[in-house]
MIKOLRO-421645 format. One record per residue (C-alpha): residue number from 1; x, y, z; residue in one letter. Coordinates in nm, 2 decimals. Example, Ala and Ser with C-alpha at 12.3 -4.5 7.8 and 13.67 -1.06 7.14 Angstrom:
2
{num = 1 | xx = 1.23 | yy = -0.45 | zz = 0.78 | residu = a} $
{num = 2 | xx = 1.37 | yy = -0.11 | zz = 0.71 | residu = s} $
END
This chain:
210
{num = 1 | xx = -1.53 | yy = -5.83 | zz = -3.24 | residu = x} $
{num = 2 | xx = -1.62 | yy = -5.99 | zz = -3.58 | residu = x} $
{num = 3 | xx = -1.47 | yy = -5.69 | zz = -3.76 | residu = x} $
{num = 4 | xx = -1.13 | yy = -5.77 | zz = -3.56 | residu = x} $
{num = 5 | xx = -1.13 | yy = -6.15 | zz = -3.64 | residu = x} $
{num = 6 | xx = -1.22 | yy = -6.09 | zz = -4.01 | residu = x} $
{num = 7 | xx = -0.95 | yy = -5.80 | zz = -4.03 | residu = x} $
{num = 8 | xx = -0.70 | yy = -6.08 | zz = -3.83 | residu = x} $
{num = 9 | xx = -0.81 | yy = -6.33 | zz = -4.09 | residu = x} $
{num = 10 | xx = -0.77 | yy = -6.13 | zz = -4.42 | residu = x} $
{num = 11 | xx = -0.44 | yy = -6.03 | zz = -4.25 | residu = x} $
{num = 12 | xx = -0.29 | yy = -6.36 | zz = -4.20 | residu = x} $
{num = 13 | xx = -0.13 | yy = -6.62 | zz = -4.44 | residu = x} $
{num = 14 | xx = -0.23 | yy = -6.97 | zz = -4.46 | residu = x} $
{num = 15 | xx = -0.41 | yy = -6.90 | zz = -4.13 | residu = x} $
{num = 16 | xx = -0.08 | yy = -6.77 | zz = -3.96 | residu = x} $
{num = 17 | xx = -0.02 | yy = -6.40 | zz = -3.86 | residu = x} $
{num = 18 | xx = 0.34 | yy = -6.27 | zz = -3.93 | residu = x} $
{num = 19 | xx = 0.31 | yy = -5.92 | zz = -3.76 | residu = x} $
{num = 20 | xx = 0.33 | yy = -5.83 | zz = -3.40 | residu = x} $
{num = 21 | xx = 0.42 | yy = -5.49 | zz = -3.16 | residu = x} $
{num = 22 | xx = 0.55 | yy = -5.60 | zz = -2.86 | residu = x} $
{num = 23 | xx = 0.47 | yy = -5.94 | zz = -2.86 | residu = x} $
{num = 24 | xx = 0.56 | yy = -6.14 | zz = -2.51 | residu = x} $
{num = 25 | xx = 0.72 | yy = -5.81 | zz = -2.35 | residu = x} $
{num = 26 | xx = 0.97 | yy = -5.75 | zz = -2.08 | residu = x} $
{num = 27 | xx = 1.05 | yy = -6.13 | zz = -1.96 | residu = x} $
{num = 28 | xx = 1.33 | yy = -6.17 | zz = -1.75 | residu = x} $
{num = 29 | xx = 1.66 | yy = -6.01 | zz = -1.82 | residu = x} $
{num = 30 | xx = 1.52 | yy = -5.86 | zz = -2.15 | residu = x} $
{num = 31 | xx = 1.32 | yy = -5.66 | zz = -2.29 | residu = x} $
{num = 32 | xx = 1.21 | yy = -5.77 | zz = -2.64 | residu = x} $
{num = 33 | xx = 1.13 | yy = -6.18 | zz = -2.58 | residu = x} $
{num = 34 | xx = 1.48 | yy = -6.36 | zz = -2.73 | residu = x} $
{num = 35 | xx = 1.30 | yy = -6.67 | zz = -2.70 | residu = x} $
{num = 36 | xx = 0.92 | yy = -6.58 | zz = -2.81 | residu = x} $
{num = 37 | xx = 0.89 | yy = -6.38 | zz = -3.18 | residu = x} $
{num = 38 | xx = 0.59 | yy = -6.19 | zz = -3.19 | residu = x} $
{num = 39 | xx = 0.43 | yy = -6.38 | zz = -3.46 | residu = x} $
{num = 40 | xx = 0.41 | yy = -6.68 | zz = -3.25 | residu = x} $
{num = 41 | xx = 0.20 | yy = -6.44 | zz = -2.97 | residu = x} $
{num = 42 | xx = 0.01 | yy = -6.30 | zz = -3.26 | residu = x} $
{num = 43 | xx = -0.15 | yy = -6.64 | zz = -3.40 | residu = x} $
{num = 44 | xx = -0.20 | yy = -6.75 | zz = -3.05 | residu = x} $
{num = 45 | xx = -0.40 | yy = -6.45 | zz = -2.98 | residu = x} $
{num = 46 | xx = -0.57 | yy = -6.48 | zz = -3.31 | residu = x} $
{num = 47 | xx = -0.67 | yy = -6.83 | zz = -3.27 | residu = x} $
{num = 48 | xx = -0.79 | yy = -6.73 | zz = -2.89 | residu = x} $
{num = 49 | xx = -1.01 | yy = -6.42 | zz = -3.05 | residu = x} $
{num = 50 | xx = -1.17 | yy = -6.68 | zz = -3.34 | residu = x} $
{num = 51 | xx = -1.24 | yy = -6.92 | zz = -3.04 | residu = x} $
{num = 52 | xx = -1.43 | yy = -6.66 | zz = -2.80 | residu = x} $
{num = 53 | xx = -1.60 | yy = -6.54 | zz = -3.13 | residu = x} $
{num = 54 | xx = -1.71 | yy = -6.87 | zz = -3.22 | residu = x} $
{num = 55 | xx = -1.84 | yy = -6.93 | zz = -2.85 | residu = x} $
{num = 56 | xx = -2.02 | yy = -6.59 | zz = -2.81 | residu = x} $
{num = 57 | xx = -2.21 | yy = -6.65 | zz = -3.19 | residu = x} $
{num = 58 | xx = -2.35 | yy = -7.01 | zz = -3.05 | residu = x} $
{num = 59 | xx = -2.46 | yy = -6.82 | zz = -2.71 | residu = x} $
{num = 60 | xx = -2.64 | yy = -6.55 | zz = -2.94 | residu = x} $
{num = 61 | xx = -2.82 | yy = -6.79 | zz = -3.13 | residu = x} $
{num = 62 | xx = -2.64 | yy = -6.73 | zz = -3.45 | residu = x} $
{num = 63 | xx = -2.51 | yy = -7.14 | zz = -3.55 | residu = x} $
{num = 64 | xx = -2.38 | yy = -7.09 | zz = -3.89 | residu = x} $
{num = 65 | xx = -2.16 | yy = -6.79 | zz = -3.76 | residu = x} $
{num = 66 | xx = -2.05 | yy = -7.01 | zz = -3.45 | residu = x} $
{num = 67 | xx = -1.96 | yy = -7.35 | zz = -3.74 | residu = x} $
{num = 68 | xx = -1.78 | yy = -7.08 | zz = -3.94 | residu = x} $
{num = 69 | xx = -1.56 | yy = -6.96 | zz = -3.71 | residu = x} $
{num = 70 | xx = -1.50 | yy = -7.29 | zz = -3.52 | residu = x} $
{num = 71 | xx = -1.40 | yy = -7.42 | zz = -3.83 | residu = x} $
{num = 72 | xx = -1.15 | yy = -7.11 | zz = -3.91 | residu = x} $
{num = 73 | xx = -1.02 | yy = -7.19 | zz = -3.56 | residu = x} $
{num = 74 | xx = -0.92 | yy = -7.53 | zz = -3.58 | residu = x} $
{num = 75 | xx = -0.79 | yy = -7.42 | zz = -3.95 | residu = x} $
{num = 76 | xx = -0.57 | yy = -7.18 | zz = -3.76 | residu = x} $
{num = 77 | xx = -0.47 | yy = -7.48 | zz = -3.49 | residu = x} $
{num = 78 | xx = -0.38 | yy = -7.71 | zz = -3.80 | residu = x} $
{num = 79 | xx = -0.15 | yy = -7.44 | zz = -3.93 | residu = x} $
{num = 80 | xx = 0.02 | yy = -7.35 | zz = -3.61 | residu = x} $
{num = 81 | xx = 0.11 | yy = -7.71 | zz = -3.51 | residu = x} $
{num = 82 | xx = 0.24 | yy = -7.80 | zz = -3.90 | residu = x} $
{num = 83 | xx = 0.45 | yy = -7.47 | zz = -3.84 | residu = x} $
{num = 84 | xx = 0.60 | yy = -7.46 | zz = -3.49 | residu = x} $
{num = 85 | xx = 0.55 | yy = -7.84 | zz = -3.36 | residu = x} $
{num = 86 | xx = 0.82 | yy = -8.10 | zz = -3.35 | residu = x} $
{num = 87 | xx = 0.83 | yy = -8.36 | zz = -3.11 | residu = x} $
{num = 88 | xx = 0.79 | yy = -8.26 | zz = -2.77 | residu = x} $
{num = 89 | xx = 0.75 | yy = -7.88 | zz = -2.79 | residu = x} $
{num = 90 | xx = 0.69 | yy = -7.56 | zz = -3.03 | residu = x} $
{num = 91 | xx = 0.98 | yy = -7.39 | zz = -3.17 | residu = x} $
{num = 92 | xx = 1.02 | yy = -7.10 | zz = -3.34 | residu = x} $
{num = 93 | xx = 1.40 | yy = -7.00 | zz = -3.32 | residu = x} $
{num = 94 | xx = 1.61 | yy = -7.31 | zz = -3.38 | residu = x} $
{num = 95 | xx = 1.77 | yy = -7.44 | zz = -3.03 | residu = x} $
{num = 96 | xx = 1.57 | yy = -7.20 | zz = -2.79 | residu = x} $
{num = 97 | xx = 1.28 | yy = -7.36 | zz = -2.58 | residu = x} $
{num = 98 | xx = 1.02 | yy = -7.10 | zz = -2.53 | residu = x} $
{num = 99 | xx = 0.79 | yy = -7.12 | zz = -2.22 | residu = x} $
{num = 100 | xx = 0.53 | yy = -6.86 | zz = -2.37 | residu = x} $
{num = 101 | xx = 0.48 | yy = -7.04 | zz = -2.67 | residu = x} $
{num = 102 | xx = 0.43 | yy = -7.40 | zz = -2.52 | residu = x} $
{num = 103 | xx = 0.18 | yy = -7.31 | zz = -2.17 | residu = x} $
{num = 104 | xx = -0.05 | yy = -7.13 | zz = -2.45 | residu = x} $
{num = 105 | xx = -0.07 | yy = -7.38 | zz = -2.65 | residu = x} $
{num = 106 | xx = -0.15 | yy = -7.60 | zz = -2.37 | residu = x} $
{num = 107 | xx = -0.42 | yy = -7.35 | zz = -2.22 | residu = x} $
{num = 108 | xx = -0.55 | yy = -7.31 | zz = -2.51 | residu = x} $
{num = 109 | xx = -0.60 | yy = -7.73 | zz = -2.63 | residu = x} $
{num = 110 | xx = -0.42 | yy = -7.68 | zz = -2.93 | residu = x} $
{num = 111 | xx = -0.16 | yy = -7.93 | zz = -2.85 | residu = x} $
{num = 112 | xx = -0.29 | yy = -8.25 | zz = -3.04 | residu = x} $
{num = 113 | xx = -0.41 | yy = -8.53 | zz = -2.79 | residu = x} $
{num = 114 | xx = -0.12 | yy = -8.75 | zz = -2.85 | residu = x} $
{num = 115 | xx = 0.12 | yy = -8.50 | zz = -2.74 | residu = x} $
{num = 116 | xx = -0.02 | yy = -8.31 | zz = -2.49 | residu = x} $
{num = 117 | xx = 0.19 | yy = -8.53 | zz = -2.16 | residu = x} $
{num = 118 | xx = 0.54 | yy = -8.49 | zz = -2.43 | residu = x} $
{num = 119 | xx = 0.49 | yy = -8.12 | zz = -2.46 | residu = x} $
{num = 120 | xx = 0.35 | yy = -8.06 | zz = -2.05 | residu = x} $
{num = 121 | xx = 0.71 | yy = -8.27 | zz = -1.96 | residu = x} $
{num = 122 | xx = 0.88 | yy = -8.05 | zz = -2.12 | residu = x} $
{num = 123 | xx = 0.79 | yy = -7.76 | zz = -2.00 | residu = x} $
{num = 124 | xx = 0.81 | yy = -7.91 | zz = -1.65 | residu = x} $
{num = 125 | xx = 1.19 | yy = -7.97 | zz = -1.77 | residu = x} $
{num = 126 | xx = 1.23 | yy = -7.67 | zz = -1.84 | residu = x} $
{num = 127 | xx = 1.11 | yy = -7.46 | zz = -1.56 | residu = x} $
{num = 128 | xx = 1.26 | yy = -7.73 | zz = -1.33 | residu = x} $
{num = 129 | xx = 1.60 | yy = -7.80 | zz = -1.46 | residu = x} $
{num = 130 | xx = 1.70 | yy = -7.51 | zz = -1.67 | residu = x} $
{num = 131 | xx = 1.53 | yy = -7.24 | zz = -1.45 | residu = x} $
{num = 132 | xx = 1.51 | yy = -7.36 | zz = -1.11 | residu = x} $
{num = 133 | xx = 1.13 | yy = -7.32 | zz = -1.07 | residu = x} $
{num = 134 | xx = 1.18 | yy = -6.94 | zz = -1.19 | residu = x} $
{num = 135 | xx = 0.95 | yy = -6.82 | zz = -1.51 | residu = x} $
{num = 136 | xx = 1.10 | yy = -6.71 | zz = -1.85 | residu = x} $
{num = 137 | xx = 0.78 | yy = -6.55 | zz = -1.93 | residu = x} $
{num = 138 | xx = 0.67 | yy = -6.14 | zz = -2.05 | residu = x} $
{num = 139 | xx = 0.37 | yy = -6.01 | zz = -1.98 | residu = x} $
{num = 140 | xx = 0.16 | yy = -6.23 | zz = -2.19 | residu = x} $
{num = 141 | xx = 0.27 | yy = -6.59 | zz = -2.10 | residu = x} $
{num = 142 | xx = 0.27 | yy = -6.50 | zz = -1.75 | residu = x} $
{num = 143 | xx = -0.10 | yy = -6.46 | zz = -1.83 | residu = x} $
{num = 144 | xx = -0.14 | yy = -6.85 | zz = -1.90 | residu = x} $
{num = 145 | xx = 0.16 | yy = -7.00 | zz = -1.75 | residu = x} $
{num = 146 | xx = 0.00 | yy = -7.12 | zz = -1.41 | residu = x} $
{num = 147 | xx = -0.32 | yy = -7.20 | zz = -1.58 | residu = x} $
{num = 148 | xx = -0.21 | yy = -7.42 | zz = -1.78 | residu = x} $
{num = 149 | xx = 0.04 | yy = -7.59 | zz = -1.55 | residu = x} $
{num = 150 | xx = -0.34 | yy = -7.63 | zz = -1.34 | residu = x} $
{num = 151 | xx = -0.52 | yy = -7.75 | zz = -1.58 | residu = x} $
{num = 152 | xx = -0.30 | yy = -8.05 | zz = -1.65 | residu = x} $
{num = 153 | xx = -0.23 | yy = -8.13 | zz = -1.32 | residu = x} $
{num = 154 | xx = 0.04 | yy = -7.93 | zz = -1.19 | residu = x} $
{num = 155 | xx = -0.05 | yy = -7.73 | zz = -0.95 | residu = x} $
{num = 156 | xx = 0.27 | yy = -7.81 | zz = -0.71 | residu = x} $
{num = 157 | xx = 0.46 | yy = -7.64 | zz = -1.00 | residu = x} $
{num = 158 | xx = 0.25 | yy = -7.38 | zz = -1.05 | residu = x} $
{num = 159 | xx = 0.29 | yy = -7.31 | zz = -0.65 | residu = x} $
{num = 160 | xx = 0.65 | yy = -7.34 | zz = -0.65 | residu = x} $
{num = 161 | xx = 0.67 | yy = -7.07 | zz = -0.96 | residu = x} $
{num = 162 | xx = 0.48 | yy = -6.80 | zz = -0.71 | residu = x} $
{num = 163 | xx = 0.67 | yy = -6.87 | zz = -0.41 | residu = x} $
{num = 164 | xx = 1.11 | yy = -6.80 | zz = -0.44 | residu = x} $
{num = 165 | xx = 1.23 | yy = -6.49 | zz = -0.36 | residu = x} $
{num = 166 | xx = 1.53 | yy = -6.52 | zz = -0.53 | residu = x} $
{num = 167 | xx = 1.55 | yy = -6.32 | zz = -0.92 | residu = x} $
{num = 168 | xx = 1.34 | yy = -6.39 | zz = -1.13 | residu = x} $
{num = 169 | xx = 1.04 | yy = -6.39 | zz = -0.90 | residu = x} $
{num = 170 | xx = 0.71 | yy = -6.21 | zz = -0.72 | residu = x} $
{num = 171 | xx = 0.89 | yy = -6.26 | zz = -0.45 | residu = x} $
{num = 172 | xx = 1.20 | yy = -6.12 | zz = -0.55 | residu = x} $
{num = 173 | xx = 1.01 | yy = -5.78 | zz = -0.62 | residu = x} $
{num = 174 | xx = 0.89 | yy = -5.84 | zz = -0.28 | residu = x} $
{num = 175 | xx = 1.19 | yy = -5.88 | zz = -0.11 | residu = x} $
{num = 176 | xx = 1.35 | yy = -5.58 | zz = -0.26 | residu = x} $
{num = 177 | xx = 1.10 | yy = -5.35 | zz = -0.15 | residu = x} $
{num = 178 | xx = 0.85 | yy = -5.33 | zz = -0.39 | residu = x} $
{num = 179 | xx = 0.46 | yy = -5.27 | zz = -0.33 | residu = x} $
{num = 180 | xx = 0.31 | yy = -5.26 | zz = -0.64 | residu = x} $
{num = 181 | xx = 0.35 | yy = -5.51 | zz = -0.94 | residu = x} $
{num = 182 | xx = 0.65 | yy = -5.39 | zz = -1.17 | residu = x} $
{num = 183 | xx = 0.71 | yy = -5.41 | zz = -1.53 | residu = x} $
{num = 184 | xx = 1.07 | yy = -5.55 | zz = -1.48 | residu = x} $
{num = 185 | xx = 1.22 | yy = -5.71 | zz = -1.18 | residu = x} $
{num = 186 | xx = 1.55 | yy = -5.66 | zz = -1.33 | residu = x} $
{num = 187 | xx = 1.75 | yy = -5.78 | zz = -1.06 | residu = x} $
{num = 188 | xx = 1.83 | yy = -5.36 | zz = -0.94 | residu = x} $
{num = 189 | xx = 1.55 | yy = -5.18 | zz = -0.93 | residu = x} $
{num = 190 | xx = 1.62 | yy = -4.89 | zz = -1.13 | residu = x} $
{num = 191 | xx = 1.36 | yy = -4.58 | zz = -1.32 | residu = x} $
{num = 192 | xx = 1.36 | yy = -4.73 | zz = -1.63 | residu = x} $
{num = 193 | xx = 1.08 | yy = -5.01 | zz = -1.48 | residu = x} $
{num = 194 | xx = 0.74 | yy = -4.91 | zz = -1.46 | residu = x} $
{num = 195 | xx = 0.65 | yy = -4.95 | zz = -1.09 | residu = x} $
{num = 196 | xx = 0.26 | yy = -4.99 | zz = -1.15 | residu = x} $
{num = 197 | xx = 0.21 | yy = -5.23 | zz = -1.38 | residu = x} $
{num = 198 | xx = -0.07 | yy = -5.46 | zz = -1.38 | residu = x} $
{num = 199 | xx = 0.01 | yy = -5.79 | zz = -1.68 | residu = x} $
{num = 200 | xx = 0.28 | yy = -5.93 | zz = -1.53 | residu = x} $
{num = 201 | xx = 0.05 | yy = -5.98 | zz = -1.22 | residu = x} $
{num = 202 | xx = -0.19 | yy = -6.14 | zz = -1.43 | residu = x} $
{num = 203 | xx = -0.15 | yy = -6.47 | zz = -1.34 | residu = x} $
{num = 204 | xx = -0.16 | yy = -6.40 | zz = -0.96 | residu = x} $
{num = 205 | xx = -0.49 | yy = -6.22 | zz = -0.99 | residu = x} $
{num = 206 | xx = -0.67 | yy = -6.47 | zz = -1.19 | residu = x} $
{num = 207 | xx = -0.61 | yy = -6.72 | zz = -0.91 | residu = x} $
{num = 208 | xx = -0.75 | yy = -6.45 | zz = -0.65 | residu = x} $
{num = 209 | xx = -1.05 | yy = -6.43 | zz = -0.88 | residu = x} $
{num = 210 | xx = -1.12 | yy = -6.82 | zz = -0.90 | residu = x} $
END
């Protein structure tokens, strides 16, 4: 694991990662996240990996590798919120709100404390008014988007994300038939979805497991 952060950290610039795969894949109605570029999942995920590093060298014993790498992380945090936070959310393509982007943050305390009920509202706006209580999320802010809507106090929101049955939704899948967790509830289930597919599920199982 310390081979992957350091290879993460010689990667990055200023503490910011500008490469990605698939980044937040398949969210509703697409396929490639519109909303979500892949370096914004990348830095999140690097700054996760530096955190649980951090954590697991301070378990082991090993306290000037834990100080090190806590103090990389919160170099990472710095950077992330000088890049993508304005004043009530993080942005990364001008005009488009991004739910993936904001509930990690918010799992993941990087939101500075005076913010944090500003950037929670609006992502409650968001889900609420612009998506009817329906996510905009791919497979990895699915992963955190309950979560973090628990953690600060929202767990009527995070219910009433699980529970339509209207597109796009669990329940949707549900309704149409399905019986295992697909890659894509596009709105006709077609081949092109994979029918097993456990991320996007993620969310639901880590409440089943808590």
């Amino acid at each position: 694991m310390k081979n992957w952060v350091d290879f993460l950290t010689r990667m990055s610039k200023d503490r910011l990662l500008s490469f990605s795969k698939y980044g937040d894949w398949c969210p509703p109605r697409q396929i490639k996240s519109m909303t979500t570029p892949g370096e914004i999942v990348s830095t999140l995920c690097y700054y996760e990996s530096v955190m649980i590093f951090s954590k697991i060298a301070a378990m082991l014993g090993r306290r000037d590798e834990a100080a090190s790498y806590a103090k990389l992380a919160e170099e990472i945090r710095e950077a992330y919120n000088r890049k993508y936070l304005g004043e009530d959310s993080y942005t990364a393509v001008e005009g488009v709100y991004s739910q993936t982007g904001n509930c990690i943050a918010l799992f993941l305390d990087i939101v500075p404390h005076g913010k944090v009920e500003r950037v929670v509202r609006k992502l409650l706006e968001d889900l609420a008014t612009i998506h009817d209580y329906h996510v905009n999320t791919g497979i990895v802010g699915t992963r955190y988007l309950l979560e973090a809507l628990t953690r600060h106090g929202r767990a009527e929101v995070a219910y009433r994300l699980v529970t339509p049955t209207t597109y796009p939704s669990w329940g949707y899948m549900v309704r149409e038939g399905a019986t295992t967790q697909e890659s894509r509830d596009a709105p006709a289930r077609t081949l092109e979805a994979s029918i097993r597919h456990r991320p996007s599920g993620a969310s639901l199982l880590s409440r089943q497991t808590r």
